[in-house]
C-alpha positions as CSV (number, residue, x, y, z in Angstrom):
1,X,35.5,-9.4,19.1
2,X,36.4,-5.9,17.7
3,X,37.4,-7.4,14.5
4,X,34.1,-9.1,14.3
5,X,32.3,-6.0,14.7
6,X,34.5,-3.9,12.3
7,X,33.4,-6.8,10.0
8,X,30.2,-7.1,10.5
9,X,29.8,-2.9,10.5
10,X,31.7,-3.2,6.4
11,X,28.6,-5.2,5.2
12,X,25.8,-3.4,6.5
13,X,27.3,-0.2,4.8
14,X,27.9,-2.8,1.5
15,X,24.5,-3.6,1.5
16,X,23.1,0.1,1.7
17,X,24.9,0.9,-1.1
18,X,24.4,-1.7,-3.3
19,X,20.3,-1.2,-3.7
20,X,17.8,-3.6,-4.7
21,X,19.2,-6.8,-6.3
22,X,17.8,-10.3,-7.5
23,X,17.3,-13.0,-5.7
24,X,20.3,-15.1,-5.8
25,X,18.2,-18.0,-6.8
26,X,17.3,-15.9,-10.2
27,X,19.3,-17.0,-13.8
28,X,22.5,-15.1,-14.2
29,X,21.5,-11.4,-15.9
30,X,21.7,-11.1,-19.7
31,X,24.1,-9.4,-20.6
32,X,8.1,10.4,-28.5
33,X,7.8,14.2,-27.5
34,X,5.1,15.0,-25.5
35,X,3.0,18.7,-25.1
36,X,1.6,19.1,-21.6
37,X,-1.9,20.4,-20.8
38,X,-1.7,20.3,-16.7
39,X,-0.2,23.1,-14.8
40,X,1.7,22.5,-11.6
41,X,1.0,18.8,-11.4
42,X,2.1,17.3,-7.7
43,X,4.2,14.1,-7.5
44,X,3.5,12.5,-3.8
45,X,4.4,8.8,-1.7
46,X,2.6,8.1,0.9
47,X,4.4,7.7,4.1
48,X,5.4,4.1,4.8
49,X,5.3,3.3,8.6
50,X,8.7,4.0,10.6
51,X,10.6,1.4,12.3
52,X,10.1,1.2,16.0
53,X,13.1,3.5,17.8
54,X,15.6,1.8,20.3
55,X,14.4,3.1,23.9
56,X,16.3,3.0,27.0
57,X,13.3,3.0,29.4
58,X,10.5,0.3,29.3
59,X,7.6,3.7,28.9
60,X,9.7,5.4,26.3
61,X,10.0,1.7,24.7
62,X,5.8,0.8,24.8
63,X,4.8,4.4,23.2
64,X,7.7,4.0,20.2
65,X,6.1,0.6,20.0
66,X,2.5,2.1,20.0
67,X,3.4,4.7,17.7
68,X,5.1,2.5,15.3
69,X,1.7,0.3,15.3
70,X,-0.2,3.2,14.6
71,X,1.9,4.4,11.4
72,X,1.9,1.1,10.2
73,X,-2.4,1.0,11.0
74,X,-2.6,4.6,8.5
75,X,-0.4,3.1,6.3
76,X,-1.9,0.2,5.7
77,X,-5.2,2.1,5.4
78,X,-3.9,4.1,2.9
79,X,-3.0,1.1,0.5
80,X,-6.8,-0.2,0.9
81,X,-8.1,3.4,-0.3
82,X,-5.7,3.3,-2.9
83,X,-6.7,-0.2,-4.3
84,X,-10.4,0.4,-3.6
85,X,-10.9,3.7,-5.0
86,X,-14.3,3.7,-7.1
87,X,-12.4,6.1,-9.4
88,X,-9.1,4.3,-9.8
89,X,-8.5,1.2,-13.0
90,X,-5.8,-1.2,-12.6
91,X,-4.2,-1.7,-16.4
92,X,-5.5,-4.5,-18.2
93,X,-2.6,-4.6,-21.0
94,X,1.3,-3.5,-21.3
95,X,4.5,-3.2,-23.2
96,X,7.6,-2.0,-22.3
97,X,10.8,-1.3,-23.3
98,X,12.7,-4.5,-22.4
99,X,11.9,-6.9,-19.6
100,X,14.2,-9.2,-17.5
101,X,15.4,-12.1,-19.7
102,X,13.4,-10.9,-22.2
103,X,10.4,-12.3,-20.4
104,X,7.1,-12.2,-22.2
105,X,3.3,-13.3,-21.6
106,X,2.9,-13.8,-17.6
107,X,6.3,-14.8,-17.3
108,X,7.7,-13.7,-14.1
109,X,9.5,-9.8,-14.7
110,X,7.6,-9.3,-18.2
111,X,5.3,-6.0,-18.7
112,X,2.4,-7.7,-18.1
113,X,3.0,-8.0,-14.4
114,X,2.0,-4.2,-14.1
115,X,-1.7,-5.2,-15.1
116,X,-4.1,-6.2,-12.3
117,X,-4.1,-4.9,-9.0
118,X,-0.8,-5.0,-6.8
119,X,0.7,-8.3,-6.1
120,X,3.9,-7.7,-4.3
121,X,3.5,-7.2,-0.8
122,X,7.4,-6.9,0.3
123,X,9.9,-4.2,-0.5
124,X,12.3,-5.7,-2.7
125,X,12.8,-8.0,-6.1
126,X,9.7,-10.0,-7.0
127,X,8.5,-11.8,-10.2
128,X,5.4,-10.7,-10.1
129,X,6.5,-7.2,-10.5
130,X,7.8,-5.7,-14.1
131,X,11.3,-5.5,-14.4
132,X,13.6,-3.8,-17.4
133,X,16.1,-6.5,-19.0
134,X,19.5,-4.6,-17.2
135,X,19.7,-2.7,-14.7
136,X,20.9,0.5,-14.1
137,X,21.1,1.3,-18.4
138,X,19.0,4.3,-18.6
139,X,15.9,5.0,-20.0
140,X,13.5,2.4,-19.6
141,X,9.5,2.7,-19.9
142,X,6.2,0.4,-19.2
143,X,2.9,1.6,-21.9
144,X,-0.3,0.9,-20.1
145,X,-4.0,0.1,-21.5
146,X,-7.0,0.8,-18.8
147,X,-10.7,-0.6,-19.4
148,X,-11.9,2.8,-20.0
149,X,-11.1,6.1,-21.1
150,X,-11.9,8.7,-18.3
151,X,-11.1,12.2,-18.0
152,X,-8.2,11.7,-15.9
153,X,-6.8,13.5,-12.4
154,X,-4.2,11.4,-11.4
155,X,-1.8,8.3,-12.1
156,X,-0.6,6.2,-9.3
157,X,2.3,4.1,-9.6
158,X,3.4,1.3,-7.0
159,X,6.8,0.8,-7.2
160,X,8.4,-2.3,-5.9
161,X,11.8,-2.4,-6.0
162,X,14.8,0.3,-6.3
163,X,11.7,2.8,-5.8
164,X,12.7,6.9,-7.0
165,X,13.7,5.9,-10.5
166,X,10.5,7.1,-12.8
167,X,10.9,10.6,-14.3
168,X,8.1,11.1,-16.5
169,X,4.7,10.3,-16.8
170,X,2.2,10.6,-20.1
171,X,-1.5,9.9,-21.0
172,X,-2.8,9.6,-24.6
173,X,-5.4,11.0,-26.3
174,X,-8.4,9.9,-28.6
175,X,-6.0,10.6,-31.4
176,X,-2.9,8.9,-29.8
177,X,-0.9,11.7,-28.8
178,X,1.2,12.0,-26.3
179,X,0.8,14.6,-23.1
180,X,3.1,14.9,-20.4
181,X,1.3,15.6,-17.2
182,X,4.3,15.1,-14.7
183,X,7.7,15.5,-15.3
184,X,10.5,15.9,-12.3
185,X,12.3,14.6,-9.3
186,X,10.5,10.7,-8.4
187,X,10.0,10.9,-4.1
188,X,9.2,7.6,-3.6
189,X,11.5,4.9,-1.3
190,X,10.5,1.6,-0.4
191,X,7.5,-0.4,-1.4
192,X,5.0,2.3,-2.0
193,X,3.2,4.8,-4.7
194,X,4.2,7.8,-6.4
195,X,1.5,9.7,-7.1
196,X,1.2,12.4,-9.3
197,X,-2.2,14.4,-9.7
198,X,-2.9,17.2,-12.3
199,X,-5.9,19.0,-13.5
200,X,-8.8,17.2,-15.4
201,X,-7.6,16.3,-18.5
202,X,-10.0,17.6,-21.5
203,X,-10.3,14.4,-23.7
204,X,-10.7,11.0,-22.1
205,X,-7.7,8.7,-22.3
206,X,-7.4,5.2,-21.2
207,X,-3.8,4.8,-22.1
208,X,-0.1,5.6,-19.4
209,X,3.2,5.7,-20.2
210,X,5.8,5.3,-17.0
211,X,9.5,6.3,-17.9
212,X,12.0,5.4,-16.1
213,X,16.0,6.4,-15.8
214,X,17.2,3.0,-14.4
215,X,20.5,4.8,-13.6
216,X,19.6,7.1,-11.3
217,X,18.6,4.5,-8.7
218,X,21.7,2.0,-8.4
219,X,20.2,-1.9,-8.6
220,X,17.2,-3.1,-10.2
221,X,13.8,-1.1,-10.3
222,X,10.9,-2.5,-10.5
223,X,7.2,-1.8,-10.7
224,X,4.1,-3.6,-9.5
225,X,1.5,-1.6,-10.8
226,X,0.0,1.1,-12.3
227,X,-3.2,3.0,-11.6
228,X,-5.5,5.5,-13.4
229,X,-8.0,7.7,-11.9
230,X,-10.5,9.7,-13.5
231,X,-14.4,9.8,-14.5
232,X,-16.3,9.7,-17.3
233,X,-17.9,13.1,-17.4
């Protein structure tokens, strides 16, 4: 029995470590400077709900349980805003850097599964999320058309799998240039958004760019999809 449980303790901390990884059902893997406008942009992830605590007595057990409920309830809540907003446009065309066996059109991992709204509803690797061709190479990024240009306040990206990884966000011009608008530390775990908001942009831009360092998260990252919010005046 102890060596059972000495066992079964070495794979749990295995698969902690190890990150987000393909389905084993998936094919073997294949082997610009930007000037910033927005001061003191904020990079937020919603909270995702906790997992209910162990509880020794059968009160201390029903309020985790209750509390739990009620995380997941604002959580859930949250996502709805998010995907309702009046303000917010889901991306309607994409390119990337690389994509997951070179994947292309509505293939499963290509950049044009960040268009639309969000698809994935488990934390973890799914087809219908973008994902870069290898993992854990470097610098890897997803470019983003919206229906229309806005003056924008925030970008909202759902990330999917091996969440944290994006360090750099831009929006574009009338002219096609390139501002950075957040630029740091990515706060985001599990199947959720990072959200980064900044002041009103002057011009009106209906294009995002979403870098990622694919090496600072170990496994595959992925992302699900990709938000803009802003107004026309």
């Amino acid at each position: 029995m102890k060596n059972h449980l000495v066992t079964a303790l070495c794979i749990l901390a295995l698969v902690a470590v190890v990150g987000c990884k393909k389905n084993s059902e998936e094919p073997a893997k294949p082997a610009a400077t930007s000037s910033s406008n927005a001061a003191s942009p904020v990079a937020t992830a919603p909270s995702a709900a906790p997992a209910p605590s162990a509880s020794s007595g059968a009160v201390d057990g029903s309020t985790a349980e209750t509390t739990s409920k009620m995380a997941a309830a604002d959580w859930a809540l949250k996502q709805d805003e998010i995907k309702h907003d009046p303000n917010g446009q889901w991306a309607i065309q994409a390119t990337a850097s690389s994509s997951y066996s070179d994947a292309q059109g509505v293939a499963s991992y290509s950049a044009n599964q960040v268009t639309g709204t969000p698809n994935v509803d488990k934390y973890g690797d799914n087809g219908n999320a973008w994902a870069p061709k290898t993992e854990d190479a470097g610098i890897e990024w997803v470019d983003l058309k919206f229906p229309k240009p806005v003056h924008a306040t925030e970008v909202r990206v759902r990330e999917s799998c091996g969440s944290g990884a994006v360090i750099k966000i831009e929006v574009f011009d009338e002219q096609g240039v390139a501002h950075s608008v957040w630029q740091g530390n990515d706060p985001t775990t599990e199947l959720n958004y990072l959200m980064v908001k900044f002041p009103k942009t002057t011009f009106k831009t209906d294009r995002v760019k979403v870098t990622l360092a694919t090496n600072v998260i170990p496994g595959w990252n992925e992302v699900d999809a990709v938000q803009l919010v802003g107004t026309g005046e």
